[in-house]
N, C-alpha and C positions, 0 to 999 in steps of 0.2 A: 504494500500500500504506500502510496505517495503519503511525506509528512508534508502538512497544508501549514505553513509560514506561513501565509497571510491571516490565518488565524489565531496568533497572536501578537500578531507584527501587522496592523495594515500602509503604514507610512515605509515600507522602505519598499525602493524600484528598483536596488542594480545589486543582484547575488551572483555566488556562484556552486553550481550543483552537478552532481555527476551522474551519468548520464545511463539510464535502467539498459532502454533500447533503444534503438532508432530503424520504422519500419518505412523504406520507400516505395510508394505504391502510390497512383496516377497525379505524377507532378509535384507532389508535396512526401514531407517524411512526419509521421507519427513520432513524437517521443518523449520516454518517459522519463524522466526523474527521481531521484531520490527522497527529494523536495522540491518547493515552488512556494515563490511566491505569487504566480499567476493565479487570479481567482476566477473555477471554471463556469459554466454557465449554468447554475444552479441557483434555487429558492426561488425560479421565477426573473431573474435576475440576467442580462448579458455577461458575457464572460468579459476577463481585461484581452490589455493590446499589449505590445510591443514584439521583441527581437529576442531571440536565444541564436549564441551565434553569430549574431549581425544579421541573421534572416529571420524576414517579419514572420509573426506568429499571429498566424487567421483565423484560429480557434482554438477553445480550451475545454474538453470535455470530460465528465468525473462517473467512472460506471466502476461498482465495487470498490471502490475506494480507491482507482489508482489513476490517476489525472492524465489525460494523453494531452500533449499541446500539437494540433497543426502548424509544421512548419512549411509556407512557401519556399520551395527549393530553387534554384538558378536553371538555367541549362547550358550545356555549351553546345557545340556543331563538332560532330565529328564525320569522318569517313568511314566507309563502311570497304572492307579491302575486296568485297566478290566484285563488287557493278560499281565501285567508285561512285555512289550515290551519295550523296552526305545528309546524316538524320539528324535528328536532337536526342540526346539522352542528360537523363537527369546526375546531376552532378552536384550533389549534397555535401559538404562537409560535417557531416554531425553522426559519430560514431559510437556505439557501446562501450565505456568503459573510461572516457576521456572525462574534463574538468568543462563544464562549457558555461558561459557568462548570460544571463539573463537580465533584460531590463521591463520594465512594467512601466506600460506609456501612463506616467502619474496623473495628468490633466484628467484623463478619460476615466482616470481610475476615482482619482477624489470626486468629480463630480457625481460619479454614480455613490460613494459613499454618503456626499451632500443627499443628496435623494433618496437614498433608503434609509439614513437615519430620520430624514423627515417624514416618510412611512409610517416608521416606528412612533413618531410621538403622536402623529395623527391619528393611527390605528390604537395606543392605547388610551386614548381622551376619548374615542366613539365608544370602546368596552367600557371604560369607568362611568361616562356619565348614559349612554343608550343603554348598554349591558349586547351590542352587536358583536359579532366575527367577524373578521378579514378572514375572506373565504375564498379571498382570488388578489393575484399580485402579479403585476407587469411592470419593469423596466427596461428599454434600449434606449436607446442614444437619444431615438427620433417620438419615444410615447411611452407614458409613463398613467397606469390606471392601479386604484383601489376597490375593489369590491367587497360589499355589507351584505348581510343576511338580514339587514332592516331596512325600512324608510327610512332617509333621510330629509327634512323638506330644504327650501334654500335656505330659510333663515336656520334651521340647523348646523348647513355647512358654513356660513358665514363666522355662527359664533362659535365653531370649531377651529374654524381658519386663525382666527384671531387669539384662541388660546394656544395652538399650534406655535406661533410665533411671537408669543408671549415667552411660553419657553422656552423659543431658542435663546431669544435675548435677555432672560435668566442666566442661559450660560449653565444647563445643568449636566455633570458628568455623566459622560455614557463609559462601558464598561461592558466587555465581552472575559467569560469563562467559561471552563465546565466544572461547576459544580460534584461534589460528591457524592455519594448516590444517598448516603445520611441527608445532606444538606437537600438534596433534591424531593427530597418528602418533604421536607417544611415549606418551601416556594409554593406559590400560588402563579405560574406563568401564560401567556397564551402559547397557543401552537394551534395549526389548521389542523391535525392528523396527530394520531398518536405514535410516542415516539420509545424504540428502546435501544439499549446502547448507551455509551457515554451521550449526554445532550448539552450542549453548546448554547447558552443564555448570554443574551443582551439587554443590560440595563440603561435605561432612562432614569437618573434619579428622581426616585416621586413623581414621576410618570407612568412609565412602562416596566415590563418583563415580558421576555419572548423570546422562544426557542430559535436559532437563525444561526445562520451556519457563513453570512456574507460581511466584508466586511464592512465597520462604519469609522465614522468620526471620530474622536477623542468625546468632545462636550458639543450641547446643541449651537454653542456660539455659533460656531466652524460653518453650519447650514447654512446663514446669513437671513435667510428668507424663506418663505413655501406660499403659494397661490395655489386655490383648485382654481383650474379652466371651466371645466363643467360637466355637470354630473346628469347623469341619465339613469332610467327605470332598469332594472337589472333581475332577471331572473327572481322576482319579487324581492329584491333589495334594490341597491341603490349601485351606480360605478361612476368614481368622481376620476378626473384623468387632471393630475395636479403637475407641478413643476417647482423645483426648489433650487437652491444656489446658484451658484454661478451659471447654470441653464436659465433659472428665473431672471437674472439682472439680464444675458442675453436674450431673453425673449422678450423682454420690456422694454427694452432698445430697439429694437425689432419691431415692434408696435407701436413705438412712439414714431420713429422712422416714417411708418405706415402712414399714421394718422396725419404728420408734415407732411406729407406725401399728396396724400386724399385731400389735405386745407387749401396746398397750393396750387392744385389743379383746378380746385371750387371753388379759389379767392376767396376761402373765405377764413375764419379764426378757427381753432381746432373747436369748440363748445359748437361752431355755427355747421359743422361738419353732416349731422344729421337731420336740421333742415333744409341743409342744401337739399341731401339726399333725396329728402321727403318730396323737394321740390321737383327733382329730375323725374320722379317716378311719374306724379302729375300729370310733368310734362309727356316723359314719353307716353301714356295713356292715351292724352289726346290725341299726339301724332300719330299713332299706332290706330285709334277710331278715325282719322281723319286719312289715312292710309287704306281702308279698309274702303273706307267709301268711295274715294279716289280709283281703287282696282275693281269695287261693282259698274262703278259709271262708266270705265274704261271696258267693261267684259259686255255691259246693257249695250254701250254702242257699237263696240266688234260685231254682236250676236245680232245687233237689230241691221247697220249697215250690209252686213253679208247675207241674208239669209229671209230679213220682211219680207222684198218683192219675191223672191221664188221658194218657198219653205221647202225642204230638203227630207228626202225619208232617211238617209244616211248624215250626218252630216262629224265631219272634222274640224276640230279651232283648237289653235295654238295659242297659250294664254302663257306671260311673264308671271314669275313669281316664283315661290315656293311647293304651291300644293293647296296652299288654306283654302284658296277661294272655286277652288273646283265643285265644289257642293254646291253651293251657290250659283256659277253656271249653269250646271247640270240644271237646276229647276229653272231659269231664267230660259235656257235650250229648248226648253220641253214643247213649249206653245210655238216655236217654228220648227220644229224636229219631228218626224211620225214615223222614225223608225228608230235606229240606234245614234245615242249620240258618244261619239268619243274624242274626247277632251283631252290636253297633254297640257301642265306646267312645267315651264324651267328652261333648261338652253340643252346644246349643244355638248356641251364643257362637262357640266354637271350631272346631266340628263335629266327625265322629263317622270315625273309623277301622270299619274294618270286614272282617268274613272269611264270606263265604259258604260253606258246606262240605256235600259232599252225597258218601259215600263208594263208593254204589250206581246215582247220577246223575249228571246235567249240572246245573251252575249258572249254562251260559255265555248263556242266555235273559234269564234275573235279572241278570245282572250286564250284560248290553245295556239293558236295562229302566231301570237305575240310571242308565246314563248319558244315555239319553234323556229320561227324566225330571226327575232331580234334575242332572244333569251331573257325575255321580261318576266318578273318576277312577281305575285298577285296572287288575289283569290274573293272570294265573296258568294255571292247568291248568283241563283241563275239569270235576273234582271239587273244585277248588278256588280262590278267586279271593278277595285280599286288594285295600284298596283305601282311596281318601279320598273322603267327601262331605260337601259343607256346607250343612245343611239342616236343619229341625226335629228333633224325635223328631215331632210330629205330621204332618209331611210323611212321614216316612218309614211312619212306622205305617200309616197310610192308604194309602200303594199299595201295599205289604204284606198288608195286609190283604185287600186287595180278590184278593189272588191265593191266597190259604186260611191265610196263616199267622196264627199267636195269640199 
């Protein structure tokens, strides 16, 4: 079994450990250690970063107690002496039995400690004062969630948030051991599952207790900060998706960023940012109803100029747009149309949305037609068949046409 340094060591990055195995197999080498401080991807938790060797290590994983770290391996080009072909093969430096130098990328490492020790104080303030479980836990780099086995409402999480971070700025010692197995009967700790074997406790003073196997901070100082982003219904509890230390300071730069962003494109003060908004919406409403009506009036006079004087039992029109307003067509078609009418929006580029409609008919022939021809794609009723092809207006018109429509 691998000894786990980082369990009671989590501040040091740069050791040196010898070396169990080293197994190469598709581009990278498996290997183990005697020790590590690399912490593998457990509790829920990402695994650390850095190099053993000088070569980066891509993952760290822990089965039966014995930690393999992924190392990316180099390649070089060699020659091959049958057919002078030259291949790559992998070209590792990391051997059984040798001294090899490890480093633990610290940034990537502390912050994930920021973050799970702010876990810990939040998850034991919902047990003390709800009486809930963490019953579900996620950190990587990019998202970070808590799950309850209770409701929480918002003013809940708020005055959680704020004794959360009461704490930290208390400044109260945290503190990982394993306890004795005497001592482990008198403890009152959380854990999601029950646990046997030596167990590994993490203290929050006057806070928390909790079984955890990851590493944290020293004192809540060290966090700096925690926000939850926001929380949602969860398996009838609750999942808040939080952020703490120096992730928090950078996503709040990030957001502020944003919001100067959003002012100055709106001209206007950051506070006036969501009237703007309110006001855009408004606006685009109107133009979006005054667009709509702009493309009926443009479709009533296509349909009436083409087709009043000689009403047509087949008839074909090409209409700009999207799609939306094909419905609306369709019925506006109907009083000069007595047989099938079929409608195309869109261009050339894009292709052409499309609604066959025939109220006294079938148009399930034409719309087989379509797809062997053009390979349009669609479906619907026997009077009616909506659908997508991408193809000319000149392809289309043309086998159209050849079957009577104008």
């Amino acid at each position: 079994m691998t000894e786990r340094w980082y369990e009671t060591d989590s501040y040091t990055t740069d050791f040196d450990a010898t070396v169990l195995s080293a197994e190469q197999a598709d581009g990278v080498t498996k290997v183990v250690l005697n020790g590590t401080f690399f912490f593998p991807e457990e509790g829920g938790q990402s695994q650390d970063r850095g190099t053993l060797g000088g070569f980066p290590v891509t993952d760290v994983q822990i089965k039966d107690g014995v930690i393999v770290h992924i190392v990316a391996c180099p390649t070089r080009v060699g020659e091959t002496a049958a057919d002078s072909m030259q291949e790559k093969t992998t070209a590792c430096a990391i051997h059984a039995g040798e001294t090899i130098h490890g480093t633990v990328d610290w940034d990537f490492r502390f912050k994930n400690m920021q973050m799970h020790s702010a876990e810990h104080i939040f998850s034991g303030l919902v047990f003390r004062l709800y009486g809930f479980a963490n019953v579900g836990f996620h950190l990587s780099e990019n998202s970070a969630t808590m799950d309850y086995n209770g409701v929480l409402t918002e003013e809940d999480v708020t005055r959680l948030e704020m004794l959360a971070n009461r704490t930290i700025i208390e400044n109260h010692p945290i503190r990982a051991w394993y306890p004795s197995e005497e001592e482990l009967k008198t403890l009152s700790y959380r854990s999601k599952k029950a646990l046997t074997g030596p167990i590994r406790l993490v203290e929050v003073q006057d806070v928390d207790l909790c079984a955890c196997c990851v590493p944290h901070v020293r004192s809540t100082g060290e966090i700096g900060c925690m926000k939850i982003l926001s929380r949602e219904n969860y398996k009838g509890g609750v999942r808040l998706h939080y952020i703490g230390g120096f992730r928090a300071i950078e996503h709040y730069g990030a957001a502020l960023k944003l919001i100067g962003d959003a002012g100055q494109r709106l001209s206007v003060k950051p506070d006036g940012i969501v009237s703007a908004i309110e006001k855009l919406i408004l606006d685009n409403k109107e133009l979006n109803y005054r667009l709509v009506e702009a493309e009926r009036a443009t479709v009533d006079s296509k349909i009436r100029d083409t087709y009043s004087a000689a009403p047509s039992e087949n008839f074909l029109l090409f209409l700009p747009g999207d799609g939306a307003i094909l419905r609306y067509a369709a019925d506006t078609a109907e009083q000069y149309c007595t047989g099938t009418c079929a409608l195309f929006a869109g261009d050339d580029e894009r292709g052409y949305r499309y609604l066959l409609e025939n109220p006294n008919g079938s148009v399930t022939e034409l719309q087989a037609l379509l797809k062997t021809e053009l390979a349009a794609r669609g479906g619907g009723t026997e009077h009616s068949v909506s659908g997508r092809v991408t193809a000319t207006e000149e392809d289309i018109s043309t086998l159209l046409n050849r079957l009577g429509f104008r």
